[in-house]
N, C-alpha and C positions, 0 to 999 in steps of 0.2 A: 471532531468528537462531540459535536452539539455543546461546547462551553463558552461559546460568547452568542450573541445577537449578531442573527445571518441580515446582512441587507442586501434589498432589492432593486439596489438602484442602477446593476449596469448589466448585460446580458455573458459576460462570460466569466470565468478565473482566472486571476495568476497565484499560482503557486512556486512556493520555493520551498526546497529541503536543504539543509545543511548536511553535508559528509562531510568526514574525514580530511577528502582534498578540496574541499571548495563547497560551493553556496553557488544552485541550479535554480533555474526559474523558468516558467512557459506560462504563455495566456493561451488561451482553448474557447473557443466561442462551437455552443453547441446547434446544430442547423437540421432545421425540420426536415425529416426525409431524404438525408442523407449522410456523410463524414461528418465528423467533428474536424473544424476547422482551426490546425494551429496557427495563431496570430505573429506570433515570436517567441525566441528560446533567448536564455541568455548565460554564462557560467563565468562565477572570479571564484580562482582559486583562493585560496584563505585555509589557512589552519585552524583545527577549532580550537576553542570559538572563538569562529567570524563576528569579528565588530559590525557594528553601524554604518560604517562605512562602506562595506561589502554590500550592506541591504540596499541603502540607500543609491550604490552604482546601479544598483539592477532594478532597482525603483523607476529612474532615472529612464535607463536602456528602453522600460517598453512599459513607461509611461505608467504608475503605479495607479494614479487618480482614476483613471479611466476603466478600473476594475474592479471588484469583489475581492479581496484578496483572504487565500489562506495558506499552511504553514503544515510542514508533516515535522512530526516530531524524530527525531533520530530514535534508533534502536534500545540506544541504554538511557534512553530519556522516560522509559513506560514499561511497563509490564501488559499483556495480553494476556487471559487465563482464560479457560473453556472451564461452568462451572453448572450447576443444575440450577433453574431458576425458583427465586425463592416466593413463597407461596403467598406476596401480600400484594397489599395493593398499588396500583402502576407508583403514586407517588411516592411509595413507600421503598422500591428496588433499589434506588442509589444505595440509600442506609444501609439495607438491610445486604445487598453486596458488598458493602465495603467492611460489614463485621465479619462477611463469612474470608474477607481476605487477610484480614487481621497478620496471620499467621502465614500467610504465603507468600507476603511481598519478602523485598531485597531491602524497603525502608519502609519507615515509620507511619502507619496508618492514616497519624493525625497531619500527617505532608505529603497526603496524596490527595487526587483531584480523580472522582472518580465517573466515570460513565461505562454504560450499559449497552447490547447489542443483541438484540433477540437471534438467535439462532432457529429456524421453523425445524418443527418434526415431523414425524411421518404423517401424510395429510391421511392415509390410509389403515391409520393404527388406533390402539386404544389411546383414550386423554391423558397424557401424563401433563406432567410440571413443566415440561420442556428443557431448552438449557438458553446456556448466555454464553456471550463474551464480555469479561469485564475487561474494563480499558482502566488502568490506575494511573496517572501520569505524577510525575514529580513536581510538586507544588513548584520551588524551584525552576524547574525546566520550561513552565508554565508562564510565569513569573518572568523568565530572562526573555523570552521570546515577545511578549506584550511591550516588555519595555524596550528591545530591541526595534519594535515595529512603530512607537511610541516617539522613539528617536528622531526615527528618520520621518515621523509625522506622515504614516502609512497605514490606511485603519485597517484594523484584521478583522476578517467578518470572522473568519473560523479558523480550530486548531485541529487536523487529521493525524491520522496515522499511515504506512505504507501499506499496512495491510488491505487497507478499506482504497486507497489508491489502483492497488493491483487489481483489486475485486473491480472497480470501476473499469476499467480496459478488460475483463472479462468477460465482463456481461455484456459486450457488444460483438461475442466472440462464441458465447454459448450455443453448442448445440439444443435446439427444442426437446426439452424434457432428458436431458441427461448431463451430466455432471463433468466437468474442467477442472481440470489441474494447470497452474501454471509457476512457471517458475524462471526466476531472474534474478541476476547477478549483480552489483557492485563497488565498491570501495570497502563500503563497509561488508560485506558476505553474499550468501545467499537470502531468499524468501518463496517457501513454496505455499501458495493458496491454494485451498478446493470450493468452487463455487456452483452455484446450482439456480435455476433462476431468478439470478440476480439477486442473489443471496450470498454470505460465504461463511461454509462450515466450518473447515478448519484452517488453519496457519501454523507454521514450522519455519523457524529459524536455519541453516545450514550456515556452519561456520566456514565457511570457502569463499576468498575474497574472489573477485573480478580478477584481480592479478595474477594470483596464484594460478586461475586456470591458463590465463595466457603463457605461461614458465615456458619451455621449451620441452620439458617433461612434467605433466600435468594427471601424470595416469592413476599416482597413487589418490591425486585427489577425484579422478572419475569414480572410482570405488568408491569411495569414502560419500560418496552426495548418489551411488547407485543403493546402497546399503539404505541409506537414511531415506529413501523415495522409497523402497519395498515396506521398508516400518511402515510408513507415513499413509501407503496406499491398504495395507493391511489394519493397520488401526481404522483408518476412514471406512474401509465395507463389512467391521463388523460394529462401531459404531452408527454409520448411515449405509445400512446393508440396502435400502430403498431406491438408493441413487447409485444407477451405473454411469462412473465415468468413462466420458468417449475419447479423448485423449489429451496427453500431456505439451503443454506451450511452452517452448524454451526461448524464452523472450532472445531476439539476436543482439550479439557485442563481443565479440572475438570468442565466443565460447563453442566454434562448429567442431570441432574435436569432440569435446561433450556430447553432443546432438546425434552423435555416430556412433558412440559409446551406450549410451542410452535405450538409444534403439533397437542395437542389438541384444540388449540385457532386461530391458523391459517387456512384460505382457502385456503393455496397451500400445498403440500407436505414436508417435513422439514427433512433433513439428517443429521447425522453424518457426517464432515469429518474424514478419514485418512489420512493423508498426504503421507502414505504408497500406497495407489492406483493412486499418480502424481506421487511421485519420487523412485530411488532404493538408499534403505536405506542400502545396502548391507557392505558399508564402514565405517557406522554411524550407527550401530544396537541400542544402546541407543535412537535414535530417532523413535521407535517402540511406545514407550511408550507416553501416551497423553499429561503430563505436558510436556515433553521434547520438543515435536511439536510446543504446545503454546507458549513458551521459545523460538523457533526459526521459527515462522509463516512469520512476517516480511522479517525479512534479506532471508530467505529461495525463498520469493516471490522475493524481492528485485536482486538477484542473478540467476534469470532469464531471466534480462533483456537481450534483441539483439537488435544489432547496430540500430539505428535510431527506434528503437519500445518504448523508456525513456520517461519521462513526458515532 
């Protein structure tokens, strides 16, 4: 989210997210003219919150010195809002978003940490204001994660979110001049993004874990994430009526039932991903497999990140 000092002193990422069941990590080295090549993956289960100890294994695992390192914040650790951008000057937006959020967070203003995300308009329209995404994160949440990284004497260059992760794996997925939907699942729910070149408009939450789809009957929840994808695509083309999306990504992890479901029920086109057709798995041949990918979709995205391209 652009809240610490990015350093440039080693050519790729490792990233780790914390879930529910454990504390995910991958380093990602990005290669001129062709894949982004994953280095190594790593996972210790831990309940949250994972200690220092948890960080510090996977520090360990794949070599934390030798990297850039940054951190996605969990779900109920931030608020995301889409909000009209306000009319002052560049230095002036943090302020001047965080009064207009006053009133809309879940906590207290003065214990939040706030950044910014220019959202583009229509390049073809009249001047407006624009919009934003504001990113509020829990001073706290902030706070535990430094001194978690602090710990285990592992510097953090940066703090993300999943959102700007999944967008990351997008944009090396984008149709030329037409708009992406994609959407994956985990421990903790769903996350659907729409992104547009190498931009991302909006983000929706889907409360359906990873698990749940797996269940043996999983249908009521196919409904339930078919329902909330029709909103989502409907709000998006009368908000960005400019950008036709070409079709929807349904990141792979035991969710192919879903994929069949979708398809059938949807007016756009609905894929598989592979994560195998972004990256070279070449080092990391275990991540072939689909649980594997769902297990490392995040930090994977996360670990993409380039200098000044972060939330």
């Amino acid at each position: 989210m652009g809240l610490f000092a990015r350093a440039k002193k080693y050519d790729g990422w490792l990233a780790t997210a914390f879930a529910s069941d454990g504390v995910s990590a991958a380093t990602v080295t990005r290669v001129a003219g062709g894949k982004p090549v994953v280095r190594g993956v790593a996972f210790q289960p831990a309940p949250r919150p994972a200690g220092a100890d948890v960080l510090e294994k996977l520090g360990k695992q794949l070599q934390a010195p030798s990297w850039r390192c940054t951190s996605l914040l969990a779900a109920g650790e931030y608020q995301l809002l889409a909000l009209e951008a306000p009319a002052v000057p560049p230095e002036e937006r943090k302020t001047a978003v965080g009064w207009r959020l006053k009133d809309m967070l879940d906590f207290p203003l003065a214990e939040a940490t706030i950044d910014v995300i220019d959202i583009p308009g229509d390049p073809n329209g009249v001047a407006r204001g624009g919009s934003v995404f504001a990113v509020a994160a829990r001073d706290s949440a902030v706070s535990r994660r430094q001194a978690l990284y602090a710990d285990c004497k592992i510097a953090l260059a940066a703090i993300d979110i999943p959102e700007m992760a999944q967008r990351n794996i997008a944009t090396l997925l984008e149709t030329p001049g037409r708009g992406l939907a994609m959407l994956s699942f985990d421990a903790d729910g769903g996350l659907l993004t729409m992104s547009h070149n190498r931009e991302l408009y909006q983000a929706r939450r889907i409360d359906v874990t990873l698990a749940q789809l797996r269940e043996a009957d999983a249908s009521a929840f196919h409904d339930r994430i078919t329902l909330e994808l029709q909103r989502s695509f409907d709000h998006f083309d009368r908000q960005f009526h400019y950008i036709s999306v070409a079709r929807l990504l349904l990141a792979a992890g035991g969710a192919d039932g879903l994929h069949g479901y979708l398809a059938d029920n949807l007016y756009m086109p609905v894929e598989l991903l592979d994560l195998a057709s972004v990256f070279d798995f070449s080092a990391v041949p275990e991540l072939l497999d689909a649980g594997a990918q769902a297990r490392y979709f995040q930090v994977l995205g996360a670990a993409l990140r380039e200098e000044g391209k972060g939330a």
